[in-house]
C-alpha positions in Angstrom: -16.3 25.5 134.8 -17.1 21.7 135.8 -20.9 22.2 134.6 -19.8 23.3 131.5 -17.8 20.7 131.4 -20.5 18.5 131.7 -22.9 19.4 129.9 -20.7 20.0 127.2 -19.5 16.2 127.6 -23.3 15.1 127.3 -24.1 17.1 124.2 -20.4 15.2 122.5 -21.9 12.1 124.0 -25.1 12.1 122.1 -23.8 13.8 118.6 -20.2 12.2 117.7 -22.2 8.9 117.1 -24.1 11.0 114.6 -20.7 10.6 112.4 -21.0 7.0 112.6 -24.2 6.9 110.8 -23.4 9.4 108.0 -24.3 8.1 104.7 -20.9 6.9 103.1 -19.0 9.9 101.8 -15.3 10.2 99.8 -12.6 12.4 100.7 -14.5 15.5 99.0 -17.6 15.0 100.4 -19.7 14.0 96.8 -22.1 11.0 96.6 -20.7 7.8 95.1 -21.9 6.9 91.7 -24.1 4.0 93.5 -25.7 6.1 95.6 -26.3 8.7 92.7 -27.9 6.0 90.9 -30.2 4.9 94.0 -31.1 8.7 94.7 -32.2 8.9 90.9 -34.1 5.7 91.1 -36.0 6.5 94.2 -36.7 9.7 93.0 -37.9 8.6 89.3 -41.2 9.9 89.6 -40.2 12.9 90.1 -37.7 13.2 87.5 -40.8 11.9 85.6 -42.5 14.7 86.1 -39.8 17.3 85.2 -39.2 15.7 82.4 -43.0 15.9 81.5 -43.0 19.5 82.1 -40.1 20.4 80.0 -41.7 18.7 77.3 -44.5 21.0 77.4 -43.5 24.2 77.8 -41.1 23.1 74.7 -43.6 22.2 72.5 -46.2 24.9 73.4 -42.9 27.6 72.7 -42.6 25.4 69.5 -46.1 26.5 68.3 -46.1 30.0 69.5 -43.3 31.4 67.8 -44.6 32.3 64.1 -43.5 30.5 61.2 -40.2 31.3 58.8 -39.4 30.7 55.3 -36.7 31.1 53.6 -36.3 31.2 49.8 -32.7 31.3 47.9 -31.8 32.0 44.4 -28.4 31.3 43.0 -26.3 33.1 40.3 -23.0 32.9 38.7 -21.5 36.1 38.7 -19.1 36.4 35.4 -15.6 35.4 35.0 -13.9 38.4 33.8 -16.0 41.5 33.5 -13.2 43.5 31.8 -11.4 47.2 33.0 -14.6 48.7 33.7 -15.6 46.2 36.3 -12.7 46.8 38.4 -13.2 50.6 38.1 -16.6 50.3 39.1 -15.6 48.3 42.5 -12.8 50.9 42.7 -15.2 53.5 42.9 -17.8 51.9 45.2 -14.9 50.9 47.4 -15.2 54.9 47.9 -18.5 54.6 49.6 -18.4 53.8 53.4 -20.8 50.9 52.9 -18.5 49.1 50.8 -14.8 50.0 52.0 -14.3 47.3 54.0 -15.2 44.7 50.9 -12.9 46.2 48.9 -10.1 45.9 51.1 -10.9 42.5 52.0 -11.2 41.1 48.5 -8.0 42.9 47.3 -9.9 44.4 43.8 -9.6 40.5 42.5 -12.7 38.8 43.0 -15.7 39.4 41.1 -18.4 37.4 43.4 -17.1 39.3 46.3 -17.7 42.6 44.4 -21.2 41.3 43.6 -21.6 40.6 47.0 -20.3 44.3 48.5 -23.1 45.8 46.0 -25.7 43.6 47.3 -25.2 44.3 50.9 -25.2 47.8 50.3 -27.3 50.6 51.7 -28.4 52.0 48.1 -29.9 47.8 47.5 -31.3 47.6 51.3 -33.1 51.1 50.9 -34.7 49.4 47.5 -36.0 46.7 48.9 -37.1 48.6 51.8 -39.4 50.9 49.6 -40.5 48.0 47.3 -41.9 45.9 50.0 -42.9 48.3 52.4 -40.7 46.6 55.3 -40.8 49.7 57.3 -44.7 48.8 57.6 -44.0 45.1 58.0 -41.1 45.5 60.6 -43.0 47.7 62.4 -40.2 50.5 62.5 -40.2 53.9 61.6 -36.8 54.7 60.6 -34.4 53.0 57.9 -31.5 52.3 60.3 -33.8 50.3 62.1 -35.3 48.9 58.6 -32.0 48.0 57.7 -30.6 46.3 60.9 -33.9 44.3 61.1 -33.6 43.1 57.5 -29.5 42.3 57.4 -30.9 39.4 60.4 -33.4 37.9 57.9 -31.0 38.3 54.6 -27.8 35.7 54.2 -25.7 36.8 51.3 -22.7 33.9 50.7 -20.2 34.0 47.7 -17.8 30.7 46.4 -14.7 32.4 45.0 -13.7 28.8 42.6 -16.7 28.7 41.2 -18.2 32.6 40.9 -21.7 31.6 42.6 -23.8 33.6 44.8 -26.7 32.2 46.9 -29.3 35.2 48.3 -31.3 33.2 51.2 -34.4 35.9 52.4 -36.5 34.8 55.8 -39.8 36.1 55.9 -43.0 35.2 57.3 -44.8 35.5 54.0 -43.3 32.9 51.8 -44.5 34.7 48.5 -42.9 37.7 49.8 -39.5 35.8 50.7 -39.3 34.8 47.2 -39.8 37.9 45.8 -37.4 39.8 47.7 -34.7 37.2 46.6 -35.4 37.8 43.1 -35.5 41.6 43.8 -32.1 41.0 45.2 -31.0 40.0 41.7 -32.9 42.6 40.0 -31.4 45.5 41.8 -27.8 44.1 41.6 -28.2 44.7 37.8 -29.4 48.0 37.9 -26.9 49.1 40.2 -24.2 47.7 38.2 -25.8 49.3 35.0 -25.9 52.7 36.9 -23.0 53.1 38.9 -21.0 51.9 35.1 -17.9 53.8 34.5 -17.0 52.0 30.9 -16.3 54.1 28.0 -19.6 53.1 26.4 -21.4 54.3 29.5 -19.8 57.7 29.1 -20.4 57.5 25.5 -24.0 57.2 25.9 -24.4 59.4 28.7 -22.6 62.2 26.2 -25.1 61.1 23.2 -28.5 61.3 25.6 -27.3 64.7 26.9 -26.4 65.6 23.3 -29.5 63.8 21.8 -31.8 66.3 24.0 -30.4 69.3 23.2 -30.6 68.6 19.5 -34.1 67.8 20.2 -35.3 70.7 21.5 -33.3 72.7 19.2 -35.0 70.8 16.3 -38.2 71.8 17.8 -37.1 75.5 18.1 -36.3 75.8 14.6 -39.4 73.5 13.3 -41.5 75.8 15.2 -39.3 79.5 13.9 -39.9 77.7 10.4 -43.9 77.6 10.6 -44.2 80.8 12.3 -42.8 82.4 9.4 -44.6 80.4 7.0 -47.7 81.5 8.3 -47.4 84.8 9.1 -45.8 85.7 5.7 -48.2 83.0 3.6 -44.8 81.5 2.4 -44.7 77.7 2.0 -42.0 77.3 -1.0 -40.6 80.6 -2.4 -39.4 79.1 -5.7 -42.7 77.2 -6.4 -44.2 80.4 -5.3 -41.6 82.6 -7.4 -42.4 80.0 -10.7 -46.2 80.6 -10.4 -46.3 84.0 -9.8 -44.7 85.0 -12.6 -46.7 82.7 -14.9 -49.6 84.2 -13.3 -48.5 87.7 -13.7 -47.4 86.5 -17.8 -51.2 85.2 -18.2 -52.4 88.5 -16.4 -50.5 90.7 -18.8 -51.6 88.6 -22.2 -55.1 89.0 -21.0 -54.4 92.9 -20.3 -53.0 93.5 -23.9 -55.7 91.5 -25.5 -58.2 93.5 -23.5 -57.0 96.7 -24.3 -56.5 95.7 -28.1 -60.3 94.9 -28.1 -61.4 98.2 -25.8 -59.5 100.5 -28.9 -61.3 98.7 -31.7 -64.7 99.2 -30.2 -63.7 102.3 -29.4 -63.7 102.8 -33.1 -67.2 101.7 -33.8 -69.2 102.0 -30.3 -70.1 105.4 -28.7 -68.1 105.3 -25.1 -71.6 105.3 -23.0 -72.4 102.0 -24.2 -72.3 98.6 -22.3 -70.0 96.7 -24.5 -67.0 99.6 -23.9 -67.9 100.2 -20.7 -67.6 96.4 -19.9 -64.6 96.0 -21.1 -63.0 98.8 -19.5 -64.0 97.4 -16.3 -62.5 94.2 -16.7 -59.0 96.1 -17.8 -59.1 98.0 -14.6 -59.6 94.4 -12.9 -56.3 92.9 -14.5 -54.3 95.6 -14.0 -55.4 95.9 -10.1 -54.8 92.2 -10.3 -51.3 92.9 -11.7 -50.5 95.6 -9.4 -51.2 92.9 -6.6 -48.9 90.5 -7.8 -46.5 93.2 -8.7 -46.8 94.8 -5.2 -47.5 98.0 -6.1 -48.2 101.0 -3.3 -51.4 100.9 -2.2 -52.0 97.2 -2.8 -49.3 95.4 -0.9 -49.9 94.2 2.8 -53.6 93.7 2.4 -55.2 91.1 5.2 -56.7 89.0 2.1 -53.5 88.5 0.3 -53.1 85.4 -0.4 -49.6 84.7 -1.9 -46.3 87.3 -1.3 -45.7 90.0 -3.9 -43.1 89.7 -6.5 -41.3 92.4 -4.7 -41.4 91.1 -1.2 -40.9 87.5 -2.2 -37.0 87.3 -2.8 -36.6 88.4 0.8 -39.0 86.5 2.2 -37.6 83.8 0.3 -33.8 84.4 1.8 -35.3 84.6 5.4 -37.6 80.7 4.6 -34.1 79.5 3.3 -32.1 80.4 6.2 -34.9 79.0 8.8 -35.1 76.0 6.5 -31.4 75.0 6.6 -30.9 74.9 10.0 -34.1 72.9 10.3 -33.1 70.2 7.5 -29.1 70.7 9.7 -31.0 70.2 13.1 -32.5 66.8 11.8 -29.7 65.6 10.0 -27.6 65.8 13.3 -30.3 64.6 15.2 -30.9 61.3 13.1 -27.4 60.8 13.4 -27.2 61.0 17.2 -30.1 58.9 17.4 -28.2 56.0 15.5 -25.0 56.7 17.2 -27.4 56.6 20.6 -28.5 52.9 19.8 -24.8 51.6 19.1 -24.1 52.8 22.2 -26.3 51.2 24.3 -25.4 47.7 22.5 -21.9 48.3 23.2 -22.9 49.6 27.0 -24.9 46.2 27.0 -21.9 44.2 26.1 -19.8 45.6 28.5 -21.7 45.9 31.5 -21.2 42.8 33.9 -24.6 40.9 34.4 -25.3 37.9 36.5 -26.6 34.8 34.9 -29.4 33.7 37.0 -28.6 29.2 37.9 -32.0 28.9 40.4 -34.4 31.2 40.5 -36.3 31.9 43.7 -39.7 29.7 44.3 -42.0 30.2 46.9 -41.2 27.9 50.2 -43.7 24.6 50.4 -41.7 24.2 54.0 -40.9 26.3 56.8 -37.3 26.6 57.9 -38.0 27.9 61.6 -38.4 26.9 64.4 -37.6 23.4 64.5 -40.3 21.9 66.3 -38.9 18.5 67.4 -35.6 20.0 68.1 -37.2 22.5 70.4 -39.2 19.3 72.3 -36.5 17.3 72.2 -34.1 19.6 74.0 -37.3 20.8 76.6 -37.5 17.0 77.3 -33.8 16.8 77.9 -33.8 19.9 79.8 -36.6 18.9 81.8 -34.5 15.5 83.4 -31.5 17.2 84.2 -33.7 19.5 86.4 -35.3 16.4 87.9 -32.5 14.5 87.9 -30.3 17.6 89.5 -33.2 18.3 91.9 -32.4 15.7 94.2 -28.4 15.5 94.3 -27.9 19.3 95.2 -31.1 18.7 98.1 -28.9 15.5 99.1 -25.9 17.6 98.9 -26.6 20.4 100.4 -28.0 18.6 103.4 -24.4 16.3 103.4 -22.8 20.2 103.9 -25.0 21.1 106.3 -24.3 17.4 108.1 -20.3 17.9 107.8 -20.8 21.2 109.4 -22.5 20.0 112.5 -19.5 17.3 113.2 -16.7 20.2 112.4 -18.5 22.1 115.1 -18.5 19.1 117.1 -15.0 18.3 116.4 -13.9 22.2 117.8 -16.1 21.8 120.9 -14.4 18.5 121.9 -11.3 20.2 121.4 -11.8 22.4 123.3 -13.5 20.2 126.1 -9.9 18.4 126.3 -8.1 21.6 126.7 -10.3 22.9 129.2 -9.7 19.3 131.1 -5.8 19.7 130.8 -6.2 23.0 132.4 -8.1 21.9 135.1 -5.6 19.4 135.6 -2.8 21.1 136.3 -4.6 23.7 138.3 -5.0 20.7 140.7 -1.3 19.3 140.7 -0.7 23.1 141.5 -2.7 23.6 144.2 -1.7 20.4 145.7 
C-alpha cells in the first residue's frame, strides 16, 4: 500500500503542474475571442487554402450543371365571363384534377379558374404530346411526364387585376417559349370545348342536325337521278308538252300521207314505186306513233329514248314525289346552315377568351444556375471549413487536456483518503 502510495504521489507530482500551464480557459471550457482570433491568424494559410478550394469546386459545379431558360407570357383573363363561365368551372370542379381549385376559389374568381384549367391533366397531356417531353424527359410514362414538367412550369394568378403569368424552364430556349404560348393556346381550346352556354348547345344541336340533313340530301339527290336515268325522265311536263306536239306533227304527217297514198291509188297501178313508197313511209309514222303512244309491242324497247304517253303520267308522279323531298331536303339544309353560322358568332361572343398582354419571346439570358452565387457561397463555405478546422482540433485537444486533470483530480483524491486510512490504522495499533 505505501508503494502505491508513492508512486502514485510521483505521477500527481509531475502532472498537477500540467494545470498550471493550460492555455487560459473560461468557466465552460471555450477559447476566448482573443485567442480565436490568434488561432485564425496563425492558421491563415490554411484557411487560405480552404477557401481556395471551395471556390473551385463552386465554380467548376457552376459550369457543369446545364443551362435554364425560362420564358413567361402574361394574359388578362376577363372580367365577367357571364352564367356560362361559372357553369363551366362548376363542372370542371367535377374532375379530380380541379376539385381542390374550385373549393379554394369559392366559384368567384375568374383568374383562378383560368389557372385550375391550366394546371390540369387534359393541358399537361397536350403539351406532353406536342413537344414530345416524354422523349425529352427521358420517361416513359405520363405520371412521370407530368411530375417532371409541373417542376419546370410556374403558373401565378393576381386576383385585383385578372392577370396570369405562364413561366416555362427548359433547356431549349425556342422550345421554352413555345410551350408558354402553347399554354395560352390550349387554355382557349379547352374553354371552347368543355363550353356549357346555350349557344354551345345550340350549335352542337345544329352540327348534329346539319349532318343528318346532309346525308339525307344526298340520299334523295342520288334516289332522284337513279330514277331519272333508269326511266329517261328529266322533266315530265317538258317531256308531256313535247310529246304530244310530236305525236300532233306525227299524225298531220300520217293524214297527209294517207290522203296522197288514195289519190295515187287512183291513177298508179299498186306495183309501182311511187305507191309503194309512200306506203312505206305511212307504216313508218304510224310505228312512230305507236312508240310515242306506247302501244303493245313497242313499249320498253332498250333504244327508247323518251317515256311513252302512257307510262309518263306515272313516271311523272314518282319524279315529283322524289323531287319534293329533294327541293324540302335543301331548303332545310340551307336554313340549318345559316342558323349554323349565327350560332357560332353567338358561341364566339360568349365563350370566355384570354387577351394575350406579353407574348412569350425566346430567352437572350439564362435564368439558372446562378454562377457567382454559386462561387460566392463555395468561397464562403470554403473559410468556415478553414476557419472551423482549427478551433474544433484546438478544442478537442482542450477536452482531451481537462480530461487528464479530472483524472488527476480523482487519483489525488483518492491518494488523501488512502493516507487518512493509513493514519488511523497507526493511532490504532499504537
Amino acid at each position: 500500500m505505501q508503494i502505491t502510495n508513492q508512486e502514485i504521489d510521483a505521477t500527481s507530482a509531475r502532472e498537477l503542474p500540467e494545470e498550471r500551464l493550460a492555455p487560459s480557459q473560461d468557466s465552460s471550457g471555450a477559447h476566448n475571442s482573443w485567442d480565436v482570433l490568434w488561432l485564425l491568424w496563425t492558421d491563415r494559410q490554411s484557411i487560405l487554402r480552404f477557401a481556395i478550394a471551395g471556390l473551385l469546386l463552386a465554380t467548376a459545379l457552376a459550369f457543369t450543371i446545364p443551362k435554364m431558360f425560362t420564358a413567361r407570357t402574361q394574359v388578362f383573363a376577363p372580367d365577367s365571363t357571364g352564367g356560362s363561365a361559372m357553369a363551366l368551372l362548376s363542372s370542371l370542379s367535377q374532375s379530380g384534377s380541379l376539385a381542390n381549385y374550385a373549393d379554394m376559389l369559392g366559384m368567384k374568381s375568374n383568374s383562378g379558374m383560368f389557372v385550375g384549367i391550366l394546371q390540369s391533366d387534359s393541358v399537361a397531356d397536350r403539351i406532353i404530346n406536342r413537344f414530345d417531353l416524354r422523349k425529352v424527359y427521358r420517361v416513359s410514362q405520363y405520371v412521370d411526364a407530368r411530375r417532371v414538367l409541373g417542376k419546370h412550369v410556374v403558373i401565378t394568378a393576381d386576383r385585383k387585376t385578372s392577370m396570369i403569368i405562364v413561366s416555362v424552364e427548359d433547356r431549349d430556349p425556342q422550345r421554352a417559349a413555345d410551350m408558354a404560348n402553347s399554354y395560352i393556346d390550349e387554355l382557349n381550346a379547352m374553354l371552347v370545348e368543355v363550353n356549357t352556354s346555350s349557344a354551345h348547345r345550340e350549335r352542337l344541336f345544329l352540327e348534329e342536325r346539319l349532318a343528318k340533313i346532309k346525308k339525307d340530301l344526298d340520299s334523295s339527290n342520288g334516289a332522284l337521278a337513279q330514277f331519272a336515268s333508269s326511266t329517261a325522265t328529266l322533266d315530265p311536263q317538258v317531256q308531256g308538252r313535247a310529246t304530244l306536239e310530236a305525236a300532233a306533227a306525227l299524225q298531220r304527217e300520217l293524214t297527209i300521207a294517207e290522203s296522197d297514198l288514195n289519190a295515187m291509188q287512183k291513177v298508179y297501178a299498186p306495183e309501182n314505186i311511187r305507191v309503194q313508197s309512200s306506203r312505206a313511209r305511212i307504216a313508218e309514222l304510224r310505228r312512230q306513233l305507236q312508240e310515242i303512244a306506247g302501244s303493245s309491242g313497242i313499249e320498253g324497247k332498250s333504244d327508247q329514248m323518251w317515256p311513252s304517253m302512257r307510262k309518263l303520267p306515272m313516271l311523272a308522279s314518282q319524279y315529283l314525289d322524289l323531287a319534293r323531298q329533294a327541293k324540302i331536303q335543301e331548303a332545310v339544309y340551307e336554313v340549318l346552315t345559316k342558323q349554323l353560322e349565327i350560332a357560332k358568332v353567338e358561341e364566339a361572343k360568349e365563350t370566355p377568351t384570354v387577351r394575350i398582354v406579353d407574348k412569350a419571346l425566346v430567352p437572350e439570358r439564362k435564368s439558372y444556375p446562378p454562377r457567382m452565387l454559386f462561387m460566392f457561397a463555395g468561397l464562403l463555405l470554403g473559410i468556415l471549413v478553414g476557419a472551423g478546422r482549427p478551433i474544433l482540433v484546438e478544442e478537442w485537444k482542450a477536452n482531451q487536456h481537462d480530461g487528464r486533470i479530472q483524472m488527476l483530480r480523482k487519483i489525488g483524491a483518492q491518494i488523501s483518503r488512502n493516507r487518512g486510512n493509513a493514519a488511523a490504522q497507526s493511532q490504532n495499533l499504537g
